[in-house]
SELORO-855640 format. One record per residue (C-alpha): x, y, z; residue number from 1. Coordinates in Angstrom, 1 decimal, decimal comma, padded with zeros to 4 digits. Layout:
<nodes>
<node c1="X" c2="Y" c3="Z" k="NUM"/>
...
</nodes>
This chain:
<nodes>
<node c1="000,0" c2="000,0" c3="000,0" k="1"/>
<node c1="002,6" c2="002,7" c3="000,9" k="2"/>
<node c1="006,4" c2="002,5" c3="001,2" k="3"/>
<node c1="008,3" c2="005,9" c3="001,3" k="4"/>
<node c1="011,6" c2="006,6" c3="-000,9" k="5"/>
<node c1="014,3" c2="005,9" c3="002,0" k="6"/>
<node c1="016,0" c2="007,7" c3="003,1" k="7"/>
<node c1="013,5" c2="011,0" c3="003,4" k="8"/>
<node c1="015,1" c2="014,4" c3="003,6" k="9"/>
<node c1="014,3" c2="017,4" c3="005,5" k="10"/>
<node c1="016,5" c2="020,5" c3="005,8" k="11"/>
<node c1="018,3" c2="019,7" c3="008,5" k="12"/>
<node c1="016,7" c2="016,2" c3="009,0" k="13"/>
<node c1="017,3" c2="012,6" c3="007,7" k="14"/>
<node c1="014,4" c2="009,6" c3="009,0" k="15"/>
<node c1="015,6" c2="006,4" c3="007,4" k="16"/>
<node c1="014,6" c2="002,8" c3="008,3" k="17"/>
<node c1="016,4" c2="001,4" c3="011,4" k="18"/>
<node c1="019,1" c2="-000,7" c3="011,3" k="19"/>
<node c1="021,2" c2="-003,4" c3="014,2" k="20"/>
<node c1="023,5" c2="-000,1" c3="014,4" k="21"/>
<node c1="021,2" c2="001,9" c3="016,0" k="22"/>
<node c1="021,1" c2="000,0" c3="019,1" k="23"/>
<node c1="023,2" c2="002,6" c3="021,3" k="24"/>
<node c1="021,8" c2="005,4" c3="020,3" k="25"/>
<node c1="018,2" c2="003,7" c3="020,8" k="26"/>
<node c1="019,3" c2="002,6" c3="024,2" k="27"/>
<node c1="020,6" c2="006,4" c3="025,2" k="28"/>
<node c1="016,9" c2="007,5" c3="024,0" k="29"/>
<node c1="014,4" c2="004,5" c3="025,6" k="30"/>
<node c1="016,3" c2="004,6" c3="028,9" k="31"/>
<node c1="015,8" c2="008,0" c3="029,7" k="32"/>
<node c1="013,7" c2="008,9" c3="032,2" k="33"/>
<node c1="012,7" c2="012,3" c3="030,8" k="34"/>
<node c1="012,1" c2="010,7" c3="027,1" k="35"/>
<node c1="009,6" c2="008,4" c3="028,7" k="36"/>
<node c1="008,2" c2="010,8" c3="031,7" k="37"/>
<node c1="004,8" c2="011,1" c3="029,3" k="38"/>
<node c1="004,7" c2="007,8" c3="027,7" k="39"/>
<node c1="002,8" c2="004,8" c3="028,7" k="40"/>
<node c1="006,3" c2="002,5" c3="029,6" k="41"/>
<node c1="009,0" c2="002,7" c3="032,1" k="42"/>
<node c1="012,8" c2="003,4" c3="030,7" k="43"/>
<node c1="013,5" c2="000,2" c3="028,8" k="44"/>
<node c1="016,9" c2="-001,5" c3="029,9" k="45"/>
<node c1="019,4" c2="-002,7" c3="027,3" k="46"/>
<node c1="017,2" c2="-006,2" c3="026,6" k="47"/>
<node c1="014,0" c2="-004,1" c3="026,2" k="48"/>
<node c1="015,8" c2="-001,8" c3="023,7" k="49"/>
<node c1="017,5" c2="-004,8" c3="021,9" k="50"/>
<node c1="013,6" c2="-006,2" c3="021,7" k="51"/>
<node c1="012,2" c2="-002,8" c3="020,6" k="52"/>
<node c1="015,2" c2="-002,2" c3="018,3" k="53"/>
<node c1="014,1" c2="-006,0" c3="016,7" k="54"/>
<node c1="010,4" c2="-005,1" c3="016,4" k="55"/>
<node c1="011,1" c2="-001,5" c3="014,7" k="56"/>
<node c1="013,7" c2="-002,8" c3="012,2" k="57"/>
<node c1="010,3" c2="-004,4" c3="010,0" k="58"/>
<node c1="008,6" c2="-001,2" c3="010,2" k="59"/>
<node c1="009,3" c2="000,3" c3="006,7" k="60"/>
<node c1="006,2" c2="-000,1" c3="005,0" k="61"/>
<node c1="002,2" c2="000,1" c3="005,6" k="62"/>
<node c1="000,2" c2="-002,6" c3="004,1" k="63"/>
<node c1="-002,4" c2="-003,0" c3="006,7" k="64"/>
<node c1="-004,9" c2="-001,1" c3="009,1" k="65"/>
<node c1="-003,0" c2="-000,6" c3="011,9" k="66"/>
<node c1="000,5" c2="-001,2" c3="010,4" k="67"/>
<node c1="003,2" c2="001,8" c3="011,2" k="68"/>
<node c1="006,3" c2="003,1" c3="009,9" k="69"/>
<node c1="008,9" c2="003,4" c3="012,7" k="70"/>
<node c1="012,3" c2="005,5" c3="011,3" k="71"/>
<node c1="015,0" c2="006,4" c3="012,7" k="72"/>
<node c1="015,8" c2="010,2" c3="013,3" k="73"/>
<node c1="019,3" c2="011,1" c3="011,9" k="74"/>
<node c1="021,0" c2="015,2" c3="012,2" k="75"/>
<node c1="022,0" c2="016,2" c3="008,9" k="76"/>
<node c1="025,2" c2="017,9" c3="010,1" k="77"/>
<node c1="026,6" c2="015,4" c3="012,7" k="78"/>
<node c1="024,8" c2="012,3" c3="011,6" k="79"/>
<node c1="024,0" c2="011,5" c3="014,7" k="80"/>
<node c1="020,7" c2="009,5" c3="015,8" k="81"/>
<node c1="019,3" c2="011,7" c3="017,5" k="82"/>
<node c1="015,5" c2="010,1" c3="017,7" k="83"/>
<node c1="012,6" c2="007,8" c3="016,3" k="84"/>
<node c1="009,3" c2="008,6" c3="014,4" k="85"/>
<node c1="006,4" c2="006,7" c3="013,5" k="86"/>
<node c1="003,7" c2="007,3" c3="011,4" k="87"/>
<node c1="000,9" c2="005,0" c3="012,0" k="88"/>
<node c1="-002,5" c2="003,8" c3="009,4" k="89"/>
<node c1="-005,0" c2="004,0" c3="012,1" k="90"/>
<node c1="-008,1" c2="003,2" c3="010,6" k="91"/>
<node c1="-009,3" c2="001,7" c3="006,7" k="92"/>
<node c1="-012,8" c2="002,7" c3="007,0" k="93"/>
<node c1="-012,0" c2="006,2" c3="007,9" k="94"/>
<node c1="-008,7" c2="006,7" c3="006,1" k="95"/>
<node c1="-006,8" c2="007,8" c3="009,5" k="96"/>
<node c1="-003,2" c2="007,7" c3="010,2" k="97"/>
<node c1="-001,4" c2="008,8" c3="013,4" k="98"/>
<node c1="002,3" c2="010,3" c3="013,6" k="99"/>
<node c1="004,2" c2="010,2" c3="016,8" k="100"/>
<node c1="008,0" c2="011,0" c3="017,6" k="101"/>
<node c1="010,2" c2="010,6" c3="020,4" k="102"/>
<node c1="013,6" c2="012,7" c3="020,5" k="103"/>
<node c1="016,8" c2="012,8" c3="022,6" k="104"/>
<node c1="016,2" c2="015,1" c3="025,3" k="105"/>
<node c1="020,0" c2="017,1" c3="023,9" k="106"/>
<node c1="017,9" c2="017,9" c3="021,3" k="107"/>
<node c1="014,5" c2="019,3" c3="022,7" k="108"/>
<node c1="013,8" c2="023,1" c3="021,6" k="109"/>
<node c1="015,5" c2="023,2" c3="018,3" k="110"/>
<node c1="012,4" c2="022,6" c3="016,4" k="111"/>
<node c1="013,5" c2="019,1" c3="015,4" k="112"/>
<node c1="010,1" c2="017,5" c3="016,6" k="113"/>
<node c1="008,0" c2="020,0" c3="014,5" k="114"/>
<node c1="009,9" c2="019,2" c3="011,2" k="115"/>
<node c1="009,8" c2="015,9" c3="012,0" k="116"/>
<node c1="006,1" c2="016,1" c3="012,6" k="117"/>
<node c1="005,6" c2="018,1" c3="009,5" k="118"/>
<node c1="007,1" c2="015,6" c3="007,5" k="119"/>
<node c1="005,3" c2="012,9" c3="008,6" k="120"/>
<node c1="002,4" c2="014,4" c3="008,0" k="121"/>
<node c1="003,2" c2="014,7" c3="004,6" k="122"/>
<node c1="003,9" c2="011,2" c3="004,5" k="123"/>
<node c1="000,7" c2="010,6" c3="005,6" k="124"/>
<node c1="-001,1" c2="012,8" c3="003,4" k="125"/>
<node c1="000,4" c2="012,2" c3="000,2" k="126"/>
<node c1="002,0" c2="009,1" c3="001,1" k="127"/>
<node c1="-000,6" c2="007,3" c3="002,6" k="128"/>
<node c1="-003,0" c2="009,3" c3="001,2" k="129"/>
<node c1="-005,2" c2="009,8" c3="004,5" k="130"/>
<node c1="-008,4" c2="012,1" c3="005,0" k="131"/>
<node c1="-007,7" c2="012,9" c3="008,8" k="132"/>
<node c1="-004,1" c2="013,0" c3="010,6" k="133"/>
<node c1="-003,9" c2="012,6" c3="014,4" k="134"/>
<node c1="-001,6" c2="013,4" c3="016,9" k="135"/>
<node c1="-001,8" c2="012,7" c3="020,7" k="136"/>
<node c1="-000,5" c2="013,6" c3="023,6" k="137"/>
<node c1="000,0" c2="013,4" c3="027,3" k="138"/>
<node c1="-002,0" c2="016,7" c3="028,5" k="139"/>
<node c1="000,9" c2="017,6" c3="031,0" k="140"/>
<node c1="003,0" c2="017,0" c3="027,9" k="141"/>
<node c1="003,1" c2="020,9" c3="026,6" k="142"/>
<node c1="005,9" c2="021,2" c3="024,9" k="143"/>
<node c1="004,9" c2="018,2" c3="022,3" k="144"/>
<node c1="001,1" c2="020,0" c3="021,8" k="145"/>
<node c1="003,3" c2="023,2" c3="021,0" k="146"/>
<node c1="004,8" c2="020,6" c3="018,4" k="147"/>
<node c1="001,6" c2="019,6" c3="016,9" k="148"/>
<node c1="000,4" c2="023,0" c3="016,7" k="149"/>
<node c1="003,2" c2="024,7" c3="015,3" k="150"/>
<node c1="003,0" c2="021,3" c3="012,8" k="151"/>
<node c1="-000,7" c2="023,1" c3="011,8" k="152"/>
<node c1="-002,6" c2="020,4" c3="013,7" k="153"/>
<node c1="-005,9" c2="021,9" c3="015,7" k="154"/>
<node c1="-006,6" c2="020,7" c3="019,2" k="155"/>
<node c1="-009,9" c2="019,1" c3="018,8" k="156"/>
<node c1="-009,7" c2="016,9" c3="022,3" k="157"/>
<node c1="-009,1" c2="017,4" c3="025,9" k="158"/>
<node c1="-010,0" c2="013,9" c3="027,7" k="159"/>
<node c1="-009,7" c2="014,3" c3="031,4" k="160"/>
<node c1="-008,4" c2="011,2" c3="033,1" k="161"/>
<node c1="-009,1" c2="009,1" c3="030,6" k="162"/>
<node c1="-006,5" c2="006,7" c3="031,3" k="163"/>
<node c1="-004,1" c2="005,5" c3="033,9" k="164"/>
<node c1="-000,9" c2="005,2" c3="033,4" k="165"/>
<node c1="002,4" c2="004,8" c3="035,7" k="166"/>
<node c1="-000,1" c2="004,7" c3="038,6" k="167"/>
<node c1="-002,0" c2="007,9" c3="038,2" k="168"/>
<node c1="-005,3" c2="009,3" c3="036,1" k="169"/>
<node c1="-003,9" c2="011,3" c3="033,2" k="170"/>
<node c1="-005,5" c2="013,7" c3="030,8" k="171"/>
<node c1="-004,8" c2="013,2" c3="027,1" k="172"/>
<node c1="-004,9" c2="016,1" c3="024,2" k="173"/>
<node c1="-006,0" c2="014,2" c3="020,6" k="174"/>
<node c1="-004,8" c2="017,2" c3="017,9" k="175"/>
<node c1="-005,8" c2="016,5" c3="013,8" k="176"/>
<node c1="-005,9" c2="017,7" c3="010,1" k="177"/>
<node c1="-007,8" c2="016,9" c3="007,1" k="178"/>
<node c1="-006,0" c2="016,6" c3="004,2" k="179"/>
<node c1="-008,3" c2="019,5" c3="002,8" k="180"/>
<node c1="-006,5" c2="021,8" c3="005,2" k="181"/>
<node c1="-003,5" c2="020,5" c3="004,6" k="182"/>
<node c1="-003,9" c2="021,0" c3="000,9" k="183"/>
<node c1="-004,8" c2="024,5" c3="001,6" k="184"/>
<node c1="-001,6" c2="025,3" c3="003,9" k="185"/>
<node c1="001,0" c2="023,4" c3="001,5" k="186"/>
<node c1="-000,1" c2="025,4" c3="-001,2" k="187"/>
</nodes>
């Protein structure tokens, strides 16, 4: 159904499938706590990474509902992993996909995560072809809603404590775009 031209360039941005030498660098990222503080999993320990890393390195291509892309997050300039993104097909009947990203916490506030969000988006709009993209969010998780609105996504959802996770009620902020808005904005 939909495979992307690998590697996918951004400006100062390369997401690329992962490979067996991206297991330190995946390591750094899934065992830290402040990568996962928002996420629904504990930092992972070097056989939980070497698991992940196993499960991700398939991820290049959607064929079914509820397939994903999972890439790798590479810096142009230093060629250093620096993160992981996924674009997800959420739903056939609907035509939904998800994007999601997770980024080194030495690179937090350079913008990385909106072009990274932007480009999946475009992935999932003309890649995937989708009608709706979504993007959620942890509601104490602002910075990554100032992602997905800088990315152009709306905040259509504030769920209160609508699930519990690490022991406590959390809120969760559910931001989308139709691909007629985003047809409008990429003109």
């Amino acid at each position: 159904m939909f495979a992307p031209d690998y590697p996918i360039r951004t400006d100062r941005l390369t997401l690329r499938p992962f490979t067996e030498d991206d297991f330190d660098a995946s390591y750094a990222i899934h065992s830290n706590v402040d990568v996962v503080r928002y996420l629904y999993w504990e930092p992972r320990d070097r056989d939980g990474t070497r698991e992940l890393l196993k499960e991700r390195l398939s991820m290049v291509r959607i064929d079914n509902e509820g397939d994903r892309l999972s890439l790798a997050i590479d810096r142009n300039d230093t060629g250093a992993m620096i993160g992981q993104a996924s674009l997800m097909f959420r739903s056939a009947e609907h035509n939904q996909g998800e994007i999601g990203y997770i980024l080194h916490p030495d690179h937090y506030g350079q913008g990385f995560a909106t072009e990274v969000a932007v480009t999946l988006l475009r992935l999932g709009f003309d890649g995937l072809k989708a009608h709706r993209m979504i993007g959620r969010c942890d509601g104490r998780n602002t910075a990554s809603a100032r992602v997905l609105a800088k990315a152009g996504m709306r905040q259509e959802a504030h769920l209160r404590e609508n699930e519990f996770v690490k022991g406590e009620w959390t809120d969760e902020l559910v931001y989308a775009l139709l691909a007629t808005e985003w047809q409008k904005a990429t003109r």
